[in-house]
N, C-alpha and C positions, 0 to 999 in steps of 0.2 A: 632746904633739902630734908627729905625723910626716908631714915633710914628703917625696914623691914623685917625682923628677925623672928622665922616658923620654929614652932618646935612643937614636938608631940603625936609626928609620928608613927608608925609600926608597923609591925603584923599582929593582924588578928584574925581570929575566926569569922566564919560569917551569923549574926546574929549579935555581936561582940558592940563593943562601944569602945569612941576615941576621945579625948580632947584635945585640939590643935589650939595651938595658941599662936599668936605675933605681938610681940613686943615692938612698938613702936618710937623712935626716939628722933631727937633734931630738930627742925620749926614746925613744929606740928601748930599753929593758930587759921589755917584757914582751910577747912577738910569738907568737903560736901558729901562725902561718902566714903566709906569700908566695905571690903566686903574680902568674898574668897571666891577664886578659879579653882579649876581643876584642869589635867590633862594627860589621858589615858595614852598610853602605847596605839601609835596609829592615828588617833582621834586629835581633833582641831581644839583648844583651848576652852572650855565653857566655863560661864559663868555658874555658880555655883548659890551664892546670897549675898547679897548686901546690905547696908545699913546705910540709909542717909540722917543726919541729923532733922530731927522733928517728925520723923512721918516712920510708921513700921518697915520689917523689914521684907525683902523680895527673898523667895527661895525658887528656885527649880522645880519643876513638876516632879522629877524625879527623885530630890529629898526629902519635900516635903511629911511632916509630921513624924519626921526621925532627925532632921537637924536642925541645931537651934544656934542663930549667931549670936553672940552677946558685948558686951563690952565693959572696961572697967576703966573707966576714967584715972581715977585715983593714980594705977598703974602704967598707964599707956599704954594698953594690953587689951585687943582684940581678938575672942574665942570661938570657937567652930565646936561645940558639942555634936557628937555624930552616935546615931544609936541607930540599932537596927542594920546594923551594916553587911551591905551584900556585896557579893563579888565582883558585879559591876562597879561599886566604890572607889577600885583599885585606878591611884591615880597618886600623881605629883598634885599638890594640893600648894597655892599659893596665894599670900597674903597680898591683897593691893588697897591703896588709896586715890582718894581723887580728888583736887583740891575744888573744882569747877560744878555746875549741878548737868551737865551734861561731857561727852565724850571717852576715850581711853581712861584708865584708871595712870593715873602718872607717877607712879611710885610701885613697886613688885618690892615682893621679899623675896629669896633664895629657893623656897619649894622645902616643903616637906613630903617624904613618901609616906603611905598610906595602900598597906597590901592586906586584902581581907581576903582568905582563904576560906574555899569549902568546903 
């Protein structure tokens, strides 16, 4: 079992910068992938980035070259850098894992919100 935990995020302006984090904790030894969702009022869940072990990461057309995912081992702590942030941004933003190299992510964290104002 892996436990989820977002934090970091706010309101902001639009142009503004965020950093989300997930702290990850429990059996974490077999993980094919991290990444992070989103999901807007209305709008169906999307994928946002992700991280597989050994290969770069996947972003969105849409965040592209304003979010950067990162990770820190050390910590258990999975990071969402988000710059450039526009009003469309505005969303519940949430942490997943996935232990397999294919399917659902099988782990969520709680959601953090994330409101960028114009």
């Amino acid at each position: 079992q892996v436990q989820l935990v977002e934090s970091g995020g706010g309101l902001v302006q639009a142009g503004g910068s965020l950093r989300l984090s997930c702290a990850a904790s429990g059996s974490i030894f077999s993980i094919n992938a991290m990444g992070w969702y989103r999901q807007a009022p209305g709008k169906e869940r999307e994928l946002v980035t992700f991280i597989s072990t050994g290969n770069s990461p996947y972003y969105a057309d849409s965040v592209k070259a304003r979010f950067t995912i990162s990770r820190d081992n050390a910590k258990n702590t999975l990071y969402l850098q988000m710059n450039s942030l526009k009003p469309e941004d505005t969303a519940m933003y949430y942490c997943a894992v996935r232990e397999g190299a294919t399917g659902p992510p099988d782990y969520w964290g709680q959601g953090t919100q994330v409101t960028v104002s114009s």
